[in-house]
C-alpha positions in Angstrom: 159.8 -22.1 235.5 155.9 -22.9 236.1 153.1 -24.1 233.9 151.5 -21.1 232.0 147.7 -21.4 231.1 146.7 -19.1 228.0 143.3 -20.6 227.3 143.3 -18.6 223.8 146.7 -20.1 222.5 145.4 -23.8 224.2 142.0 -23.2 222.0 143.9 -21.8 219.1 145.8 -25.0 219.5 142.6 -27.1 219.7 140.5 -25.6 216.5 143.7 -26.6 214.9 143.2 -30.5 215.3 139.5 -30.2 214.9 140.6 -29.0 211.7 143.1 -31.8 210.9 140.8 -34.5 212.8 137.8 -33.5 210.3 139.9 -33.2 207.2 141.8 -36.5 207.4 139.1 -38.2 207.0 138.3 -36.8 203.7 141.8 -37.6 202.8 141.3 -41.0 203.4 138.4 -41.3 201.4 140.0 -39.6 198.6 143.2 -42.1 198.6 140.0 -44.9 198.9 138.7 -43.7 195.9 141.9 -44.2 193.7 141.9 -47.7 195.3 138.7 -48.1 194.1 139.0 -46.9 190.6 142.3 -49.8 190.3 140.0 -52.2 191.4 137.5 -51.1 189.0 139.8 -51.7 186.0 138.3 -54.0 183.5 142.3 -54.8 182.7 142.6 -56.9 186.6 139.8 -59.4 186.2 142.2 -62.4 187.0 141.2 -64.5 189.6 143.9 -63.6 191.8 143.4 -59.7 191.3 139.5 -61.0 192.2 140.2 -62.1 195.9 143.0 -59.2 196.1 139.9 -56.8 195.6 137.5 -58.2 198.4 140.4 -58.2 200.3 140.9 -54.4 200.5 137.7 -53.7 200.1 137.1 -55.5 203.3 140.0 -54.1 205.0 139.5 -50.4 203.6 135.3 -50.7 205.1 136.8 -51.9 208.8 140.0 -49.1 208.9 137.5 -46.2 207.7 135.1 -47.5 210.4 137.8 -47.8 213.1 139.0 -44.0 211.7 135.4 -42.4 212.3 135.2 -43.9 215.5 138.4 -42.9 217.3 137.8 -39.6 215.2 134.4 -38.9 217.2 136.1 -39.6 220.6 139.2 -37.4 220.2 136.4 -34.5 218.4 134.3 -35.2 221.9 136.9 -35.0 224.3 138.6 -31.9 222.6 135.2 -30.6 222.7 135.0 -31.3 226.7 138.8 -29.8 227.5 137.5 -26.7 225.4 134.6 -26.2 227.3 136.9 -26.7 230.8 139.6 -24.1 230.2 137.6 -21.4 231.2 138.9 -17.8 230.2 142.0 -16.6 233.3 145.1 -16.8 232.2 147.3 -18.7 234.5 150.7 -18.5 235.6 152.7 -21.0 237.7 155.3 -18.3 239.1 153.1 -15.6 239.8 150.8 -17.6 241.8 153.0 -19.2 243.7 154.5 -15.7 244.6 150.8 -14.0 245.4 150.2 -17.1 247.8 153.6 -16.3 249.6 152.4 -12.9 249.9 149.1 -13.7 251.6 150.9 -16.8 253.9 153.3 -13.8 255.3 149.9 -11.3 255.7 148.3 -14.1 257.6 151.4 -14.8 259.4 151.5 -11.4 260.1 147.6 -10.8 261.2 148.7 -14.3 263.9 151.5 -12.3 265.3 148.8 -9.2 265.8 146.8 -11.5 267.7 149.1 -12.4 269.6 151.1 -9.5 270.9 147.5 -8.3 271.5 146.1 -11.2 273.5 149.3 -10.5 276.2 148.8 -6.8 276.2 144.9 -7.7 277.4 146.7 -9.7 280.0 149.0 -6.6 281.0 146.0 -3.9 281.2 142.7 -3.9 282.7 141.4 -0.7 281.5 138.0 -1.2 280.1 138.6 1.0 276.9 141.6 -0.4 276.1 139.9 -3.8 276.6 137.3 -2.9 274.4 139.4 -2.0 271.4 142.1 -4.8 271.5 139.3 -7.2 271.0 137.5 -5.4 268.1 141.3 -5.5 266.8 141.4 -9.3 267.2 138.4 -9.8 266.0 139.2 -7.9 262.8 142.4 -10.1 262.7 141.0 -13.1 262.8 138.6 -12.5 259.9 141.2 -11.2 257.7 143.0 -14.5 258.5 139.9 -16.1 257.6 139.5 -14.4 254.0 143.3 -14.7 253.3 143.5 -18.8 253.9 140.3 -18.9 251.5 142.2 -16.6 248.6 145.3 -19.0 249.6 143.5 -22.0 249.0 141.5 -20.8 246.0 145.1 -20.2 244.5 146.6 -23.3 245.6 143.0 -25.0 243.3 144.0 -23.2 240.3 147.7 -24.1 240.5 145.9 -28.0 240.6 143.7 -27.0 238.3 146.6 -26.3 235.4 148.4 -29.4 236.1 145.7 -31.4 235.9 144.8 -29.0 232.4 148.5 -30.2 231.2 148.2 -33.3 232.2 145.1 -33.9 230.1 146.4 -31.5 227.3 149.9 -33.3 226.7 148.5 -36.8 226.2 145.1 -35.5 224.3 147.0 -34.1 221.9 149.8 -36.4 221.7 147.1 -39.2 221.3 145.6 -36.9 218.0 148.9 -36.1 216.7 149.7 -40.2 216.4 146.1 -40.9 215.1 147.0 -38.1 212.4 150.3 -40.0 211.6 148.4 -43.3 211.3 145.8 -41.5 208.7 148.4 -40.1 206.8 150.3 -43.3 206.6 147.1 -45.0 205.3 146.5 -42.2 202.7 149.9 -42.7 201.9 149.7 -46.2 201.4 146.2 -45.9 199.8 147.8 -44.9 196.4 150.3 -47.6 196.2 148.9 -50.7 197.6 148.5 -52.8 194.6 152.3 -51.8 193.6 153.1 -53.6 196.9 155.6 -50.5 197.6 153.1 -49.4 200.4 155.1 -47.6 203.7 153.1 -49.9 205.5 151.1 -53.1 204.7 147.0 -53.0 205.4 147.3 -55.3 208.2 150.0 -53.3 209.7 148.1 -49.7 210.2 144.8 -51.3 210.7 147.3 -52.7 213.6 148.5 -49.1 214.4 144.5 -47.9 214.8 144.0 -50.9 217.3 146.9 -50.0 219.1 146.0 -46.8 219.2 142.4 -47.3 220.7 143.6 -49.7 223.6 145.9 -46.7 224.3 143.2 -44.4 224.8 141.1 -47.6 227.0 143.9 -48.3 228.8 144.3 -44.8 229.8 140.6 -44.6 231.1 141.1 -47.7 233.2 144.3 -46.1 234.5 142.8 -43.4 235.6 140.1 -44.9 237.6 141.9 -47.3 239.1 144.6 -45.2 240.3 141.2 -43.0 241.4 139.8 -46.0 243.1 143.1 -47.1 244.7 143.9 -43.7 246.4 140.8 -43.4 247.3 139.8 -46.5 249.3 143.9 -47.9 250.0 146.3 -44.8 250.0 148.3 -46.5 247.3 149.1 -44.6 243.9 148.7 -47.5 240.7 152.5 -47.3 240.7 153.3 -48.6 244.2 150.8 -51.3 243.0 152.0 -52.4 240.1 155.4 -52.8 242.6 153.2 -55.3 244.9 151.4 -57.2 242.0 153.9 -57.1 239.2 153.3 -55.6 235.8 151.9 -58.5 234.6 149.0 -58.1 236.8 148.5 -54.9 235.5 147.6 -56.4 231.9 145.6 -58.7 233.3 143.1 -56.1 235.1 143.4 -53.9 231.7 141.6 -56.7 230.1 139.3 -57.6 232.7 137.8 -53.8 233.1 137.9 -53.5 229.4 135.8 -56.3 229.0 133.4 -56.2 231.7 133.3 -52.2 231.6 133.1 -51.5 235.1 135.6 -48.5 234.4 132.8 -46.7 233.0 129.7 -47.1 235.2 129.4 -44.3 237.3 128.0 -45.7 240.5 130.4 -48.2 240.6 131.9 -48.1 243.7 135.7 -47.4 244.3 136.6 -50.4 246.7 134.2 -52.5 244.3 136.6 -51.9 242.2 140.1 -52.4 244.4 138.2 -55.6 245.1 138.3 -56.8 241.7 141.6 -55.6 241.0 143.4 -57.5 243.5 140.9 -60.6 242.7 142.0 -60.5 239.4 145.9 -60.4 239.6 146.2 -62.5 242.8 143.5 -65.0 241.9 141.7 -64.9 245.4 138.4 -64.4 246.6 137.5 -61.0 247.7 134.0 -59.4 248.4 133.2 -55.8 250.1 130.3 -56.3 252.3 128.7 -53.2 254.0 132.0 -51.3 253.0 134.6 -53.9 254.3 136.7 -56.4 252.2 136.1 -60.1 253.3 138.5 -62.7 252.2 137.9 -66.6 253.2 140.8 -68.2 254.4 141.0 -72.0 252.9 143.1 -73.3 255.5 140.6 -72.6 258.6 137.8 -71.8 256.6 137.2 -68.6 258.0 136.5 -65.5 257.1 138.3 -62.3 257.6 137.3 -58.8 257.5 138.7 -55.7 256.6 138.7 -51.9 256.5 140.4 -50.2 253.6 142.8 -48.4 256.5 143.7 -52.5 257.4 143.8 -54.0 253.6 146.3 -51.3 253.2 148.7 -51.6 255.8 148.3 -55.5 254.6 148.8 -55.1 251.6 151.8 -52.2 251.8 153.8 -54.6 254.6 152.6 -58.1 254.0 151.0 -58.7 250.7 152.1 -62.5 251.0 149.3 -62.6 253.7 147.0 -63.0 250.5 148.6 -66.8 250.1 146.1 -68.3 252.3 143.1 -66.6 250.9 140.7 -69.0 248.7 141.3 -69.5 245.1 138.4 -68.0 242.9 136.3 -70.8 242.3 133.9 -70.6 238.8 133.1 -73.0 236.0 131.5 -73.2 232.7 131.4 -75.2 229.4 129.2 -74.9 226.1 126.3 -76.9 226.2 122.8 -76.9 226.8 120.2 -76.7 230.2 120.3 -81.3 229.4 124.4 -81.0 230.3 124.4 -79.0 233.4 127.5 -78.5 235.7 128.2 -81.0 238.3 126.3 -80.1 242.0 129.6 -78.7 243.6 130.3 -77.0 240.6 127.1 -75.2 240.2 127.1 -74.6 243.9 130.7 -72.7 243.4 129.1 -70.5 240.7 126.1 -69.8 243.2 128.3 -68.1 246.0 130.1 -65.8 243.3 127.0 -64.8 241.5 125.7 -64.3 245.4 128.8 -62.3 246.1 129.2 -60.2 243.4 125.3 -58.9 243.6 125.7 -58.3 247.0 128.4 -55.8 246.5 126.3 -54.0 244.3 123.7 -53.5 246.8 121.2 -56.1 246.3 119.6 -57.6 249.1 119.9 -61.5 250.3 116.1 -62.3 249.5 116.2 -60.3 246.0 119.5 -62.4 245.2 117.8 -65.5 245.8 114.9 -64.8 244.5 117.4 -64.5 241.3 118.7 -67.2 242.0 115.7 -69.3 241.4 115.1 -68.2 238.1 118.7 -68.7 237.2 118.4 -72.2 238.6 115.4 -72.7 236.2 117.2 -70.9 233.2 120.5 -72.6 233.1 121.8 -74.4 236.3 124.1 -71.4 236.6 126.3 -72.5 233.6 127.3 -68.9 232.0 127.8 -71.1 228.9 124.3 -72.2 228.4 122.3 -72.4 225.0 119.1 -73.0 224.1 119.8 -74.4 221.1 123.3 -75.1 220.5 125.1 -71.8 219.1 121.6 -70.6 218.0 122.4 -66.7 218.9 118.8 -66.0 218.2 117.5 -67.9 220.8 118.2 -68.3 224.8 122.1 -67.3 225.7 123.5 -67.4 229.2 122.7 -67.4 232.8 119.4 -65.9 232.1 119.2 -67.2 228.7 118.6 -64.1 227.1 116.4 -64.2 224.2 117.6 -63.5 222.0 121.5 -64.2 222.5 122.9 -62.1 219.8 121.6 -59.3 221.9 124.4 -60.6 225.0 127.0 -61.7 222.2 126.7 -58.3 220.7 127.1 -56.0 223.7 129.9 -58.3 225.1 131.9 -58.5 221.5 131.6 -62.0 221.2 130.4 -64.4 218.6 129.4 -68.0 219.6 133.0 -69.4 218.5 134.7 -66.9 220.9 131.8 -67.6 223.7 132.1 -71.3 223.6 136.1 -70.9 223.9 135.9 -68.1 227.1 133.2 -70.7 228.7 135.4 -73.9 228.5 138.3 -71.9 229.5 138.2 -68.8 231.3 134.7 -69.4 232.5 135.5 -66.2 235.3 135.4 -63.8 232.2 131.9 -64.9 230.8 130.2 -64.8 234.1 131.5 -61.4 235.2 130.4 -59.8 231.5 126.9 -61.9 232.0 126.6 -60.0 235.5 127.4 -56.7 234.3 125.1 -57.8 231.2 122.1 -58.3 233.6 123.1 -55.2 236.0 122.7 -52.9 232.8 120.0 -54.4 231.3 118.1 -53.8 234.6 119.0 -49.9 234.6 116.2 -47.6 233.0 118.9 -45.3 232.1 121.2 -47.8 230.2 122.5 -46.3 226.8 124.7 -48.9 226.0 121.5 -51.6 225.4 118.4 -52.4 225.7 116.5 -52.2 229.8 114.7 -55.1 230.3 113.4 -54.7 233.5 109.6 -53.8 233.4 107.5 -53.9 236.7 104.3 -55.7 236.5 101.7 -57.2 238.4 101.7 -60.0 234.9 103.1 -63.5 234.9 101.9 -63.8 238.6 103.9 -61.2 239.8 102.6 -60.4 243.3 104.5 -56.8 242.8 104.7 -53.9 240.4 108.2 -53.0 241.0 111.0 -50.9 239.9 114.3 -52.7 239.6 115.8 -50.1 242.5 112.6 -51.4 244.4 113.4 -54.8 244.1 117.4 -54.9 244.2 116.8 -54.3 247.9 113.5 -55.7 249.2 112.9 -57.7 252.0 109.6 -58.9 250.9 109.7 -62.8 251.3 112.4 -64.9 248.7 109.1 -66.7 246.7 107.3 -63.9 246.2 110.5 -62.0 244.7 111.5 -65.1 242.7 107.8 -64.2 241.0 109.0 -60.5 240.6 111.7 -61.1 239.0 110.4 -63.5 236.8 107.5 -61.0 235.6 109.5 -58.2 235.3 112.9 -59.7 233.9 112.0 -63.3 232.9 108.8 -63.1 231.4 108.8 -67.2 230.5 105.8 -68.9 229.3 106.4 -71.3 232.5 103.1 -72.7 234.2 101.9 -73.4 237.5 104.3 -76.2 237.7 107.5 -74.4 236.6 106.8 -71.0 238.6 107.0 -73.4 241.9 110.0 -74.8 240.9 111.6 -71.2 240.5 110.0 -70.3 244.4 111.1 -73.8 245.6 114.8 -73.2 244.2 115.1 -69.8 245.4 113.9 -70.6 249.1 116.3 -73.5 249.3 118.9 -71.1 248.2 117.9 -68.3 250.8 118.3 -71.4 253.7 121.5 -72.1 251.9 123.2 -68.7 252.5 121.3 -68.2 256.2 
């Protein structure tokens, strides 16, 4: 039997959780309040029951937080799949049978055609002549309107998996955030008897759990999206090449940089950084082709999706030769910078990764120059050491807290990602500077003003300048007036221009 679609029962269904969703909260915050009232007894004023209270009261304030939030997200998307189910009721079976009905008309009208077509062979008579064609002619638009009703049944019938797809694991998702609430309401009464179902640390677990669920579902998605898209391979076959493992290890890396999300990120951009990530090598798309450097011979290859497929499908050992990602970092200040080769390394991937994001050679170098200045292109660069409240990163963005925040990081965490995963802090520092330059960015602050100010020579927009071709020292000057914006004098905007030129003959 088929998948039936009764948008009343779905929405019946929906108002339901909305209920439950808004409810639980409540509950929660009722079973907080007896909590509360225990810790408010004048009886427990040992020293023990003392840190025992700023204890829950701690872990209470970060679980309710956690609750509201995943609460909002599962309210929005129930909100969305409402909003999608339109008002036909569908049925599996009985489209399936309409579109067999139409296939055979079609078939039928094709046969007219035909049997017509010979008999205008067979006579010559003008009337006749006439008429058989207005008949063919009338056949062939009836074909024409039946293969459009077949394939606007064939959509629907996508259209309801796709509905059940999303359905089944929304709601499953809601009904296991439900059992976590009511776990923690449960335990909310009983805590300080110790007899809790579950200990605080163990369903504050079960809500972190839950919410890398939902992420890891996102990425899913738009990876499989991006893989089908540019490589004809489902994220199944994939995980066959690369190994579960690998899987993990490109969950964390979109989580943390969040390319999942951006919309205009591109799908082999994407693939790119996928297989980068679980195979370690270096891969760039350049004008829509992937490019991999080979560090036996040196060279470089290139690649249409069609060609990294049937690689990667019937040879994915051919990646063995392909060079090693190559990026450094450590804490420290602009007095300790990287060693030449070192910073030289970090250059090319910065180079690379703004490239496939559209930027032109002289607008990355002209970045370049001002990164030079700012940090030697050390991702783990501070002004002041762990001072989040002044300069941070390969920009030194002032202040840093505003990076650290974004990026979920305090200074302990970013010191320990710089001196040993260096990779991660300079891809979230791109993305970091990529969103900050966006006027439309909701998830910070822009930063990117055009000016003619700070001897800018152009007032431009960022989209202006990602892919100019004015010359490399004038757009090291633009982008230091419209992202910069240093107190540097003569003498330090020429050492900006000088870097960025020497950089522009570098890559030339």
């Amino acid at each position: 039997m088929g998948l039936i679609l009764s948008p009343s029962e779905v929405r019946s269904y929906i108002g339901c959780l909305q209920g439950y969703l808004e409810s639980s909260i409540e509950c929660y915050n009722d079973a907080k309040q007896k909590v509360d009232l225990y810790i408010a007894t004048e009886g427990l004023a040992s020293v023990a029951w003392a840190q025992s209270k700023e204890t829950m009261q701690v872990c209470y304030q970060a679980i309710t937080e956690g609750m509201l939030s995943v609460q909002e997200s599962f309210l929005s998307d129930l909100s969305v799949l409402d909003g999608a189910l339109g008002d036909e009721y569908l049925d599996e079976d009985a489209l399936e049978a309409e579109i067999r009905i139409l296939e055979a008309e079609c078939q039928q009208y094709k046969n007219n055609i035909t049997q017509w077509s010979s008999m205008l062979q067979s006579f010559s008579n003008g009337g006749f002549s006439t008429t058989a064609s207005r008949w063919i002619e009338t056949a062939n638009g009836m074909i024409e309107s039946t293969e459009a009703a077949i394939t606007e049944l064939r959509e629907k019938i996508i259209f309801l998996h796709e509905v059940e797809d999303t359905t089944v694991n929304l709601f499953q998702s809601v009904v296991d955030f439900l059992s976590i609430v009511s776990s923690a309401i449960h335990d909310g009464g009983v805590t300080i008897s110790g007899s809790g179902e579950y200990s605080v640390e163990n369903w504050s677990k079960c809500i972190s759990d839950l919410i890398k669920t939902i992420e890891e579902k996102e990425i899913s998605q738009r990876l499989e999206e991006a893989l089908i898209e540019e490589l004809g391979i489902s994220l199944e076959e994939f995980k066959k090449i690369f190994g579960e493992d690998a899987l993990e290890e490109i969950y964390d890396y979109m989580n943390d940089t969040g390319i999942y999300k951006r919309e205009n990120a591109l799908s082999s951009v994407i693939v790119a950084k996928a297989i980068g990530v679980c195979s370690g090598k270096y891969i760039v798309v350049v004008d829509g082709k992937y490019e991999f450097c080979n560090k036996k011979t040196g060279e470089m290859s290139s690649y249409t999706s069609d060609e990294l497929s049937e690689l990667i499908k019937n040879n994915a050992d051919f990646l063995d030769g392909i060079e090693e990602i190559e990026v450094y970092g450590k804490q420290g200040t602009s007095k300790e910078p990287l060693p030449d080769e070192q910073q030289t390394a970090n250059v090319e991937y910065i180079y690379d990764y703004l490239r496939q994001e559209g930027w032109s050679k002289e607008a990355i170098c002209g970045a370049l120059g001002n990164i030079n200045e700012e940090s030697h292109f050390n991702p783990g660069v501070w002004q002041d050491a762990e001072n989040i409240y002044l300069g941070y990163g390969l920009t030194q963005w002032d202040d840093g807290a505003d990076f650290l925040a974004w990026a979920g990081l305090d200074a302990e965490t970013a010191n320990y990602i710089a001196n040993n995963s260096p990779q991660r802090l300079m891809d979230k520092e791109l993305e970091f500077l990529l969103i900050t330059c966006n006027p439309n960015t909701t998830d910070t602050q822009c930063r990117w003003y055009g000016t003619l100010g700070y001897n800018s020579p152009y007032d431009m927009s960022f989209e202006e300048y990602k892919v100019s071709t004015h010359s490399v020292g004038d757009l090291a000057l633009v982008f230091h007036g419209s992202y910069e914006r240093s107190a540097d004098g003569e003498k330090g905007l020429s050492e900006r221009i000088a870097a960025a030129e020497a950089w522009y003959e570098y890559f030339n």
